[in-house]
Residue frames relative to the residue before (quaternion, step in Angstrom):
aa qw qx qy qz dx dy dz
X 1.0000 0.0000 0.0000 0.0000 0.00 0.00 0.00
X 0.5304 0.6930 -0.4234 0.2431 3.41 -1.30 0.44
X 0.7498 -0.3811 0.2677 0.4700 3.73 -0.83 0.10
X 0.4376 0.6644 -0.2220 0.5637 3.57 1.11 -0.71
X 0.8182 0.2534 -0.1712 0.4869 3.27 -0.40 -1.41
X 0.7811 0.3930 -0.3324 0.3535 3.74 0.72 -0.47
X 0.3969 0.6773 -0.3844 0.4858 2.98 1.18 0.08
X 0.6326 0.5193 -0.3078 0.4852 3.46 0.87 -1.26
X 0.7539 0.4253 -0.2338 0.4428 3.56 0.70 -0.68
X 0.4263 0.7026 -0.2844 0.4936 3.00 0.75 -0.16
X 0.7333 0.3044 -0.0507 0.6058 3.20 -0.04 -1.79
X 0.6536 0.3311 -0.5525 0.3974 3.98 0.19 0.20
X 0.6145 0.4237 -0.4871 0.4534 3.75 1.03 0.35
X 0.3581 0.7380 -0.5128 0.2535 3.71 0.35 0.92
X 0.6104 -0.6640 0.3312 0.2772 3.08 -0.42 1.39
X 0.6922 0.4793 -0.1751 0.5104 3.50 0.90 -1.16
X 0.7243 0.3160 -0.3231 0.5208 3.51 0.89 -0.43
X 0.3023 0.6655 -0.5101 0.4534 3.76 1.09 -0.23
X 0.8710 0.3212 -0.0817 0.3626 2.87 -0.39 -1.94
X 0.4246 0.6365 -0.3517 0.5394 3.86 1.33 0.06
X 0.7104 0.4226 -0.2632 0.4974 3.46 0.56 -1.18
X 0.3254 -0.7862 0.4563 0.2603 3.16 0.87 -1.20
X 0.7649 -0.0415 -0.2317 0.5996 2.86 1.80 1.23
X 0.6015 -0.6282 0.3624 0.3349 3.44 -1.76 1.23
X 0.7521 0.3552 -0.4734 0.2900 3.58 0.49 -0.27
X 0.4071 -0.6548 0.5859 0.2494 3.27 -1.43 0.75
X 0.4984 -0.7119 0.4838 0.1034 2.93 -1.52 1.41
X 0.5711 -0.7295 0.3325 0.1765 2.44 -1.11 2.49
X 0.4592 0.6784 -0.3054 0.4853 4.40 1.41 -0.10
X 0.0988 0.9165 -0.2856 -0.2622 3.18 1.21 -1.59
X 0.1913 -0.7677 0.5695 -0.2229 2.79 0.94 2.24
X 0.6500 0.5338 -0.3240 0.4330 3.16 0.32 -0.59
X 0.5789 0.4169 -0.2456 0.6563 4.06 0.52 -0.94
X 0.4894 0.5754 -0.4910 0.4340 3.90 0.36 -0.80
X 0.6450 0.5275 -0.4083 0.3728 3.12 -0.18 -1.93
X 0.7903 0.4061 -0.3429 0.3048 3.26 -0.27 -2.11
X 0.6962 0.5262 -0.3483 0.3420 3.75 0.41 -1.21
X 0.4639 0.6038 -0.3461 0.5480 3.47 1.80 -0.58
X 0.6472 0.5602 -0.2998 0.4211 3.72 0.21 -1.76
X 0.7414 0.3000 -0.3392 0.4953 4.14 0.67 -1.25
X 0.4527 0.7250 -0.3870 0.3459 3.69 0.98 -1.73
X 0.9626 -0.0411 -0.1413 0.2275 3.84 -0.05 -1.29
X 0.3808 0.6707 -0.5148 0.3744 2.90 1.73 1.09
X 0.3777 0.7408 -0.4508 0.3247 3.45 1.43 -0.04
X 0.8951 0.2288 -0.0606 0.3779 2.94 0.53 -1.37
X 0.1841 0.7072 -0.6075 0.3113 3.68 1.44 0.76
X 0.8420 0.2591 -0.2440 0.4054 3.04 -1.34 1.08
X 0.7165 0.3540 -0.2320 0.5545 3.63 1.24 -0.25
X 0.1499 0.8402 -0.5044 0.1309 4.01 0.78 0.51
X 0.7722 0.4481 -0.1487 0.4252 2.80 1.27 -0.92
X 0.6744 0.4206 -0.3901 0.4649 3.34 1.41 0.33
X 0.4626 0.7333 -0.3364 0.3676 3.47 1.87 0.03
X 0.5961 -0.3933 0.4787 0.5107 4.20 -0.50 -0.03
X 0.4909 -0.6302 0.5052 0.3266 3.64 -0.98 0.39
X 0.5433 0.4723 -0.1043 0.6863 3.58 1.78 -0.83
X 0.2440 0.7468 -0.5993 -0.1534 3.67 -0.96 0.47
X 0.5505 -0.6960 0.3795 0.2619 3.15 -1.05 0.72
X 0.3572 -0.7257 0.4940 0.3190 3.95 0.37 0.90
X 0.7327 0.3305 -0.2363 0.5460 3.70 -0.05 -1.04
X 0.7553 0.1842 -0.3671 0.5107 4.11 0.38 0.27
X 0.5540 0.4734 -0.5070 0.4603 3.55 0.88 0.21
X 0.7009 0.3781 -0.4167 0.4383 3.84 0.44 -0.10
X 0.4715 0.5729 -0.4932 0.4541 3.48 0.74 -1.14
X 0.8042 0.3236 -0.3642 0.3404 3.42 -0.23 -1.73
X 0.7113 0.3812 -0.4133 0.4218 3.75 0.36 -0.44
X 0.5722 0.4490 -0.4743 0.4960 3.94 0.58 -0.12
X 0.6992 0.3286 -0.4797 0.4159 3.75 0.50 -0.41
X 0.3910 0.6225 -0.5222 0.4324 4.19 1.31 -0.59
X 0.8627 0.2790 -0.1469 0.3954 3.73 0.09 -1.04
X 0.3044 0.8043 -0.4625 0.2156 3.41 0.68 1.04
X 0.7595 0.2717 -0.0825 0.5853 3.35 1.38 -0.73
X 0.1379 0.7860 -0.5567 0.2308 3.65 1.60 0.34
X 0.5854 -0.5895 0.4790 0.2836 2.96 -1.90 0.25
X 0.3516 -0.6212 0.5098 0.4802 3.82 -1.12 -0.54
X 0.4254 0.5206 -0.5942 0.4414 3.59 0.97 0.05
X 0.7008 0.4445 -0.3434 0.4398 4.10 0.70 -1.34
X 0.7074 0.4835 -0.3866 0.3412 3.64 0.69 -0.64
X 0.5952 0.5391 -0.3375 0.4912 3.83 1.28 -0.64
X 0.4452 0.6110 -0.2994 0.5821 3.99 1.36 -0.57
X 0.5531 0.5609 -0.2078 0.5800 3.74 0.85 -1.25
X 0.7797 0.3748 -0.2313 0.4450 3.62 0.03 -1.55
X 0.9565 0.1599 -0.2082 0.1273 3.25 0.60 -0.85
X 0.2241 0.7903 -0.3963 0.4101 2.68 1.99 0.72
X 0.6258 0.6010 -0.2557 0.4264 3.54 0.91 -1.90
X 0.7909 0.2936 -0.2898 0.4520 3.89 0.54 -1.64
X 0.5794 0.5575 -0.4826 0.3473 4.26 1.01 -0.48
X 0.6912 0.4255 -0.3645 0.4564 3.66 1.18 -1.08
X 0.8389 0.3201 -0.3403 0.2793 3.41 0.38 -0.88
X 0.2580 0.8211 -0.3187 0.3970 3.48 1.89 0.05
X 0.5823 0.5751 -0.0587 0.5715 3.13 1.00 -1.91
X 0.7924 0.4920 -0.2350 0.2736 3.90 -0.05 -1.03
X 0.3692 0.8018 -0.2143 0.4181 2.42 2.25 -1.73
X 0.8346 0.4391 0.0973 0.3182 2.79 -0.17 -2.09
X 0.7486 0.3981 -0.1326 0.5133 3.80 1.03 -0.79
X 0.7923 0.2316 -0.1295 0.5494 3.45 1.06 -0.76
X 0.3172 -0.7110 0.5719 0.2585 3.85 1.16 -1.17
X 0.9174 -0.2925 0.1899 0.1916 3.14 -1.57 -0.37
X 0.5918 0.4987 -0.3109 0.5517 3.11 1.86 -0.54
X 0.4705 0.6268 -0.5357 0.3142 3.87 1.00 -0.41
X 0.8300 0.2651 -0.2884 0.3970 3.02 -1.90 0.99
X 0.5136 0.4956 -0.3968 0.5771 3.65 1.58 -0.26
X 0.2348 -0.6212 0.6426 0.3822 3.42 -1.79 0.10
X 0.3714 -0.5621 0.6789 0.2918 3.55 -1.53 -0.70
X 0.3778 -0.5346 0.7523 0.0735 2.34 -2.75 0.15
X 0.1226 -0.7378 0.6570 0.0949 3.48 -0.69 0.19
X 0.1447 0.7636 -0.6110 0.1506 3.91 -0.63 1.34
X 0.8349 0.0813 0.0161 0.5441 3.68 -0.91 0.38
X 0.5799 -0.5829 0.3268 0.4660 4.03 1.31 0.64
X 0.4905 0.5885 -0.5254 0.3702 3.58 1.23 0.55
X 0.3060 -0.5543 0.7099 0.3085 4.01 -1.31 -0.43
X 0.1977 0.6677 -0.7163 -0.0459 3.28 -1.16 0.64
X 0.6465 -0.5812 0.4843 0.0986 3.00 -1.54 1.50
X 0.3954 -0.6506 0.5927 0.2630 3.42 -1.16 0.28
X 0.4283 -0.6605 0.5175 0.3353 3.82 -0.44 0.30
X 0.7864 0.4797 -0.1700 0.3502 3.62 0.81 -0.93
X 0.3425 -0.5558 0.5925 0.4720 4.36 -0.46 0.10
X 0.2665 -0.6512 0.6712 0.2335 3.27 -1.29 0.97
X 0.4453 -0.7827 0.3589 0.2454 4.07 -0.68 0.21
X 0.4603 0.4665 -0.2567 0.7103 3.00 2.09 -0.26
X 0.7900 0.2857 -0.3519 0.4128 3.28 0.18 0.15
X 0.2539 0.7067 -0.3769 0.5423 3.22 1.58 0.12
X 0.6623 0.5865 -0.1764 0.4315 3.39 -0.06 -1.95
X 0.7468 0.5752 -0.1893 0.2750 3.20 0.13 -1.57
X 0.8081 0.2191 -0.0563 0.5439 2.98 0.13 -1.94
X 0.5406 0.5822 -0.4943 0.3528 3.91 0.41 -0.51
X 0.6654 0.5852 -0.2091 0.4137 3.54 0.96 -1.70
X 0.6472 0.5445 -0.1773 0.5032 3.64 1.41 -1.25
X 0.5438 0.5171 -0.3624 0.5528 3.62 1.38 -1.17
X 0.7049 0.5192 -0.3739 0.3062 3.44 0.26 -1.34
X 0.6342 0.5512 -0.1986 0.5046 3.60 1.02 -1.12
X 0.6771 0.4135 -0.3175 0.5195 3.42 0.54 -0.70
X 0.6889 0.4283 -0.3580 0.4624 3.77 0.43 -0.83
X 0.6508 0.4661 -0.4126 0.4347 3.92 1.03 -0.16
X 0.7134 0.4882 -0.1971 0.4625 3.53 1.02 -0.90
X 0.7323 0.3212 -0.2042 0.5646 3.99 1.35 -0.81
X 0.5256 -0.6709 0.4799 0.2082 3.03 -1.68 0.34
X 0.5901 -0.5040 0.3409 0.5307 3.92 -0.27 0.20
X 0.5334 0.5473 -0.4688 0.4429 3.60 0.57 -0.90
X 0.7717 0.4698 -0.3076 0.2985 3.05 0.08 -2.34
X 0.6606 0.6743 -0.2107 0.2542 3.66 0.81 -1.05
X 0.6158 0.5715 -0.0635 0.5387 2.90 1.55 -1.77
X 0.6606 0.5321 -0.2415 0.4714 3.48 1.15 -0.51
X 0.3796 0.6003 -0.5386 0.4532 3.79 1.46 -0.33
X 0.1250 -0.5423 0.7371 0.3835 2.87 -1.91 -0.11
X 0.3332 -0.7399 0.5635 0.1547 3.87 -0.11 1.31
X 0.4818 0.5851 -0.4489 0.4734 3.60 0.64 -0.82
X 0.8431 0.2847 -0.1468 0.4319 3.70 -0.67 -1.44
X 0.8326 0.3015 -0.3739 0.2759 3.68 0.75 -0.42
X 0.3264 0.7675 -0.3452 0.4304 3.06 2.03 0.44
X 0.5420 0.5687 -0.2174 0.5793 3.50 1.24 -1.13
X 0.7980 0.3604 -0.2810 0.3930 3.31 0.27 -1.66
X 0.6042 0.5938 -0.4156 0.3310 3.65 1.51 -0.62
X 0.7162 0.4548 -0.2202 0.4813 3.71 1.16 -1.37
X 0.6845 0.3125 -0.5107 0.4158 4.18 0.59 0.44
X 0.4592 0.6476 -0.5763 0.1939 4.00 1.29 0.51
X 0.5521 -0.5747 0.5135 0.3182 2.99 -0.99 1.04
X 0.6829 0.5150 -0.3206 0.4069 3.69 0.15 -0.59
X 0.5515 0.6157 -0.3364 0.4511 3.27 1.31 -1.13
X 0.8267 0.4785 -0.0846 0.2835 2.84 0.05 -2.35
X 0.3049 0.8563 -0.1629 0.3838 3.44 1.97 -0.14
X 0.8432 0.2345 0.1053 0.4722 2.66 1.03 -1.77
X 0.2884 0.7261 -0.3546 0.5137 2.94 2.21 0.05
X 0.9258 0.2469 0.0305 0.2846 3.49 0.33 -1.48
X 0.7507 0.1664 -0.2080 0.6045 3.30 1.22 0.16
X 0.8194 0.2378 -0.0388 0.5200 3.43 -1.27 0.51
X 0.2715 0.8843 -0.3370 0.1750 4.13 1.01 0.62
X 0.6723 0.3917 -0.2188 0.5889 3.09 2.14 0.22
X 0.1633 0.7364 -0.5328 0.3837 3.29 1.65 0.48
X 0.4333 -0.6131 0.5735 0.3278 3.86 -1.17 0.27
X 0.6805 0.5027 -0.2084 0.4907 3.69 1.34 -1.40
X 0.5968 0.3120 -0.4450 0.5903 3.90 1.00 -0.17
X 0.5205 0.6483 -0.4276 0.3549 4.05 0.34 -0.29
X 0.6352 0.6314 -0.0538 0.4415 3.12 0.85 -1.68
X 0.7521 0.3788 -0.1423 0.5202 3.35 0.64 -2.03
X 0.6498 0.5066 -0.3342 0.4577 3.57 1.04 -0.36
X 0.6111 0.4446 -0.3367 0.5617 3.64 0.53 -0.67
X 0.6731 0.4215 -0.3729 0.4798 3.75 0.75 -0.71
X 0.5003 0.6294 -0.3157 0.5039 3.77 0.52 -0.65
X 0.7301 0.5962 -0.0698 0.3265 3.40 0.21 -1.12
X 0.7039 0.3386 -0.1353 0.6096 3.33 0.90 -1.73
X 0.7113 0.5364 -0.2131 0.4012 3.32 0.97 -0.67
X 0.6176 0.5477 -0.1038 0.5548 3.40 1.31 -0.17
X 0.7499 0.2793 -0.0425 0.5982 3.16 1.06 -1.40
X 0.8625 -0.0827 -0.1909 0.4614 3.54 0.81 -0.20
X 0.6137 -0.6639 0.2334 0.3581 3.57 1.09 0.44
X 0.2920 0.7927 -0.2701 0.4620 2.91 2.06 0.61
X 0.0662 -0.7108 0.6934 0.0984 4.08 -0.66 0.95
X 0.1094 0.7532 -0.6471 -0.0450 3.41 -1.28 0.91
């Protein structure tokens, strides 16, 4: 309980992420809220892989960072708010409905997954986040996000790391790296 946690809830009524999920009700599990605590949880530690377990435990890697942010500020929790609605605002708007889904590719069609994958979640949000610190709106606005989003979920390298071994620090990493690079031409 606490400022923290409501926030999280909150922010799962964002229009832009609603409409991401591809629907208003919030799941009664709250996978959904997950995500978000995911979305802050592994931008924390961008740039620090190497001081993380080589193995991370999902269900003790949030705890520990939901219990880190128990007494946070509201100056840190509005920072929180508006990071979450610019990046996922931005996605909203650049990719649509298929973001955060993977694909297939059959007979030259794309078919979409119906579901948010969470590793891919991870990825590109963490990569968005980086890219909005390092580009300018122009530079951004100028992606076509649409085609390298596509082009980002059939890399084989990517999609790699999608499926096996998804708490590794070095398949974490290689994903967020993948990403920025792909999606915005960005090495981090």
């Amino acid at each position: 309980h606490g400022s923290y946690n409501t926030m999280l809830f909150d922010l799962n009524r964002n229009n832009d992420w609603r409409t991401i999920i591809g629907t208003n009700e919030q799941d009664a599990r709250m996978s959904d809220v997950e995500l978000i605590l995911r979305f802050f949880a592994f931008n924390s530690i961008r740039g620090q892989y190497d001081q993380q377990p080589r193995q991370i435990n999902l269900v003790k890697f949030l705890n520990d960072y939901m219990s880190q942010q128990m007494n946070c500020t509201y100056d840190h929790i509005q920072a929180c708010i508006d990071s979450f609605g610019k990046v996922i605002g931005f996605l909203n708007r650049s990719v649509g409905s298929n973001c955060f889904r993977t694909c297939k590719q059959k007979d030259n069609n794309t078919i979409w997954a119906k579901k948010v994958n969470p590793v891919v979640f991870d990825a590109v949000c963490t990569a968005t986040v980086i890219a909005q610190e390092q580009l300018t709106e122009e530079n951004l606005a100028a992606i076509d996000l649409v085609e390298r989003y596509t082009q980002l979920m059939v890399n084989v390298e990517f999609t790699s790391t999608t499926k096996s071994r998804t708490t590794d620090t070095v398949n974490i990493q290689k994903r967020v790296q993948l990403a920025a690079r792909i999606l915005y031409g960005i090495e981090v």
